[in-house]
TORKESE-733622 format. One record per residue (C-alpha): residue number from 0; x, y, z. Coordinates in nm, 2 decimals. Layout:
<nodes>
<num = NUM	c1 = X	c2 = Y	c3 = Z>
...
</nodes>
This chain:
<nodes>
<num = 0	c1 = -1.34	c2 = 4.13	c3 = 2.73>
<num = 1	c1 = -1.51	c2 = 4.25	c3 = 3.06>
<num = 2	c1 = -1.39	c2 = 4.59	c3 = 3.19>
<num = 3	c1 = -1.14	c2 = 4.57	c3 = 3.46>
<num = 4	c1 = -0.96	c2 = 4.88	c3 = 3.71>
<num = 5	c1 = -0.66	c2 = 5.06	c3 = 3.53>
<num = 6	c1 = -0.51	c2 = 5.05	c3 = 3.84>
<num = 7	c1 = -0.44	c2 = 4.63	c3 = 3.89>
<num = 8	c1 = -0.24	c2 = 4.63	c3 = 3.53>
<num = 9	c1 = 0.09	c2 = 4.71	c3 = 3.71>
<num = 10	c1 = -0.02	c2 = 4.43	c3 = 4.00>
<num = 11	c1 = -0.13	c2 = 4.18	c3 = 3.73>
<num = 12	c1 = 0.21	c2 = 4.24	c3 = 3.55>
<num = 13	c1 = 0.37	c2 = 4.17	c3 = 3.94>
<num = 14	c1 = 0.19	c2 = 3.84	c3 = 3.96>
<num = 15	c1 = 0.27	c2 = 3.70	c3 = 3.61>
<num = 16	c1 = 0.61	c2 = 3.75	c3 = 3.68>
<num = 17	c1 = 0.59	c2 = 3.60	c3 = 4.05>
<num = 18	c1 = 0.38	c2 = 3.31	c3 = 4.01>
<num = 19	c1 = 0.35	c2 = 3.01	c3 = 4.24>
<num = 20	c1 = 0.49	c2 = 2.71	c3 = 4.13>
<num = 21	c1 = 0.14	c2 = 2.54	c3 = 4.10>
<num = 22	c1 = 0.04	c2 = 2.80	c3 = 3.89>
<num = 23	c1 = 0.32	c2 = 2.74	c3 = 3.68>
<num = 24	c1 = 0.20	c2 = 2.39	c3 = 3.65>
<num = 25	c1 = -0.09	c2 = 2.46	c3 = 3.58>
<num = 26	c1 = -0.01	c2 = 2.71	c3 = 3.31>
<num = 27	c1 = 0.21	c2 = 2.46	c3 = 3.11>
<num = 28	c1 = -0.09	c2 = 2.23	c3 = 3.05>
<num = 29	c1 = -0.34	c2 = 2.54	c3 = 2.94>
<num = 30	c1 = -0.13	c2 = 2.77	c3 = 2.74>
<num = 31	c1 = -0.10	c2 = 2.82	c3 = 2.41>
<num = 32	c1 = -0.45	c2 = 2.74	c3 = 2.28>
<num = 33	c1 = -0.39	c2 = 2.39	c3 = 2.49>
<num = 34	c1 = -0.77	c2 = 2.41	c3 = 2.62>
<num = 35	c1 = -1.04	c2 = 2.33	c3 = 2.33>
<num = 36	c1 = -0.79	c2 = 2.55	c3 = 2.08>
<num = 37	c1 = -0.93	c2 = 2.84	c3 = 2.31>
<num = 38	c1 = -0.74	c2 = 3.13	c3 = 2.45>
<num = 39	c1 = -0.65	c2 = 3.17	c3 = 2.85>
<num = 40	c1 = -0.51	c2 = 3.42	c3 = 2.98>
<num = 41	c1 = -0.29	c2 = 3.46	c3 = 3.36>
<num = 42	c1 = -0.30	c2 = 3.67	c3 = 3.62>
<num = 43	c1 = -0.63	c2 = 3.85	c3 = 3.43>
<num = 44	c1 = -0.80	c2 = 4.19	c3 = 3.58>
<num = 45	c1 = -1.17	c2 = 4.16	c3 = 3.50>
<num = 46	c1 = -1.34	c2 = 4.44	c3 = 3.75>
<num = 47	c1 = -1.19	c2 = 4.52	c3 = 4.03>
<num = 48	c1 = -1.03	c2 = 4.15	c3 = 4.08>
<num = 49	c1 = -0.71	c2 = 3.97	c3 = 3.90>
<num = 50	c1 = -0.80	c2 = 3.61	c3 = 3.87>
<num = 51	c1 = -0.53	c2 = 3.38	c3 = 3.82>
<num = 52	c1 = -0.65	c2 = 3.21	c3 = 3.46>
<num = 53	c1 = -0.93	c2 = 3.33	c3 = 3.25>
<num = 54	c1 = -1.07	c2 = 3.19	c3 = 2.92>
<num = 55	c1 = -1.34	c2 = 3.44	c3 = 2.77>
<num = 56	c1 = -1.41	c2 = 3.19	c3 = 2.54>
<num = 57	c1 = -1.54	c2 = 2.98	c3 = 2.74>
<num = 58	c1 = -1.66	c2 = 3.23	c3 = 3.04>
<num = 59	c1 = -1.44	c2 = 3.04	c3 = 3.29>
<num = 60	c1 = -1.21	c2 = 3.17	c3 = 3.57>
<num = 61	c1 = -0.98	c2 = 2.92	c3 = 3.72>
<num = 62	c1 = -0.87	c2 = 3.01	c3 = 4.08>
<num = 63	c1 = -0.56	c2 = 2.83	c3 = 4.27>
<num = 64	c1 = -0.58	c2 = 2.84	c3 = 4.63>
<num = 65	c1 = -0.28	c2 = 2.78	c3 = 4.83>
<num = 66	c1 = -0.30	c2 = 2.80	c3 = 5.22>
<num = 67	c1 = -0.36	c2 = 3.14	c3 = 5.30>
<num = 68	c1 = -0.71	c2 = 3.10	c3 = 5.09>
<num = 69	c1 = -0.87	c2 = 2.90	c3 = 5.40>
<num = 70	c1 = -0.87	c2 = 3.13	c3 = 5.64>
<num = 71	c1 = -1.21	c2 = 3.30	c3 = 5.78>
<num = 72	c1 = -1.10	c2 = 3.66	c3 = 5.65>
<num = 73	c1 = -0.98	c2 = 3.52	c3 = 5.27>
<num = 74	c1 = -1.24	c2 = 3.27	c3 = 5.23>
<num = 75	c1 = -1.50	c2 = 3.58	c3 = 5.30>
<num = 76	c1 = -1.31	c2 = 3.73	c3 = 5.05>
<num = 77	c1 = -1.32	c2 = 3.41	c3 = 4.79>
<num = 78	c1 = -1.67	c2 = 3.42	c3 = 4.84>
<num = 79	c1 = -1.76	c2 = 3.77	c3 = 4.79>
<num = 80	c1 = -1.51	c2 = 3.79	c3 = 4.45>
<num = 81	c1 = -1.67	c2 = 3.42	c3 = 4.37>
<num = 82	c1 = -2.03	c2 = 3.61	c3 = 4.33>
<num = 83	c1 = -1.89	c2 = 3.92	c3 = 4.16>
<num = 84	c1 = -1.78	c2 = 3.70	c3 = 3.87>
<num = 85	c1 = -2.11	c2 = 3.50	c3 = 3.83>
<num = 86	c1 = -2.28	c2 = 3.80	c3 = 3.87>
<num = 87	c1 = -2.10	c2 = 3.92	c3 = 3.52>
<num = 88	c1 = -2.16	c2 = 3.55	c3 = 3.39>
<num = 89	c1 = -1.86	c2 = 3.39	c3 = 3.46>
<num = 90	c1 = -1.78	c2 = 3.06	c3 = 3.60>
<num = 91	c1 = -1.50	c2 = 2.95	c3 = 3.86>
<num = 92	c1 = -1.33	c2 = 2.66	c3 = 3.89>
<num = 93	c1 = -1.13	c2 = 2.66	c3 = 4.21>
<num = 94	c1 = -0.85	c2 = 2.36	c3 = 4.30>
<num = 95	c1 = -0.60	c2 = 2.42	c3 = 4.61>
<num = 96	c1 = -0.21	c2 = 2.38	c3 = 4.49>
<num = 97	c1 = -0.20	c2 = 2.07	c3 = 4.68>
<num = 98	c1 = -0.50	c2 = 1.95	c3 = 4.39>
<num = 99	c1 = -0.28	c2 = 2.01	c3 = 4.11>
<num = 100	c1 = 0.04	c2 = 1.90	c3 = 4.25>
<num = 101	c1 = -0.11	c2 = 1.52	c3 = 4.33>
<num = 102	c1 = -0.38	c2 = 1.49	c3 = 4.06>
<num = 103	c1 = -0.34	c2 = 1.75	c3 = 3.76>
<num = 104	c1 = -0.49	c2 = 1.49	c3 = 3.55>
<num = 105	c1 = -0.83	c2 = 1.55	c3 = 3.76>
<num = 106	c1 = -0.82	c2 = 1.86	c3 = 3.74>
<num = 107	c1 = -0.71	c2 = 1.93	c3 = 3.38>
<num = 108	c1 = -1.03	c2 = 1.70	c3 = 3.32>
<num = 109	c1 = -1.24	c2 = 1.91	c3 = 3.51>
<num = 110	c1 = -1.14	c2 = 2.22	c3 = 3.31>
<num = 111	c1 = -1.19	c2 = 2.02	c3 = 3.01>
<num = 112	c1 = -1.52	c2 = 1.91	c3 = 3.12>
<num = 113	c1 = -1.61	c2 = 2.30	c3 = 3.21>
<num = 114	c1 = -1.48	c2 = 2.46	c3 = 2.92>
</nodes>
């Protein structure tokens, strides 16, 4: 496991408890070993980020952008936390709710594909 800030276990205990309803969806379909028998984990601090899913197994980081994630400032943001995690050898995936609402089969298959 990558090392991650003491500090965002509290927040990353927060968001598991408060999460979205597309991340709920999402989470159904890729818990429990559901993805290649592998491991994924929610609401994940690696560094100084909490990503919302992250399979070590497989190096990937799936990311769920709702509609705060397309302004200037957040996707500057996106971006800047985007290269952090390659930089550590990482992938991300990143869908928009709206994605897995009206085509989780895509994007499960996608992960699939990835992972």
């Amino acid at each position: 496991m990558l090392r991650y800030d003491k500090h965002l276990k509290e927040y990353s205990r927060r968001l598991r408890k408060e999460m979205t309803d597309a991340e709920k969806l999402l989470w159904s379909k890729i818990r429990g070993k559901q993805l290649k028998g592998f491991q994924v984990y929610r609401q994940k601090p690696l560094g100084r980020f909490v990503v919302d899913f992250y399979c070590p197994k497989a190096n990937l980081v799936i990311e769920l952008d709702g509609g705060q994630h397309y302004t200037e400032e957040m996707r500057t943001r996106d971006g800047s936390r985007d290269r952090y995690l390659v930089s550590v050898g990482l992938r991300v995936l990143r869908f928009s709710d709206r994605e897995v609402f009206e085509n989780l089969t895509a994007v499960l298959e996608k992960i699939w594909s990835i992972a």
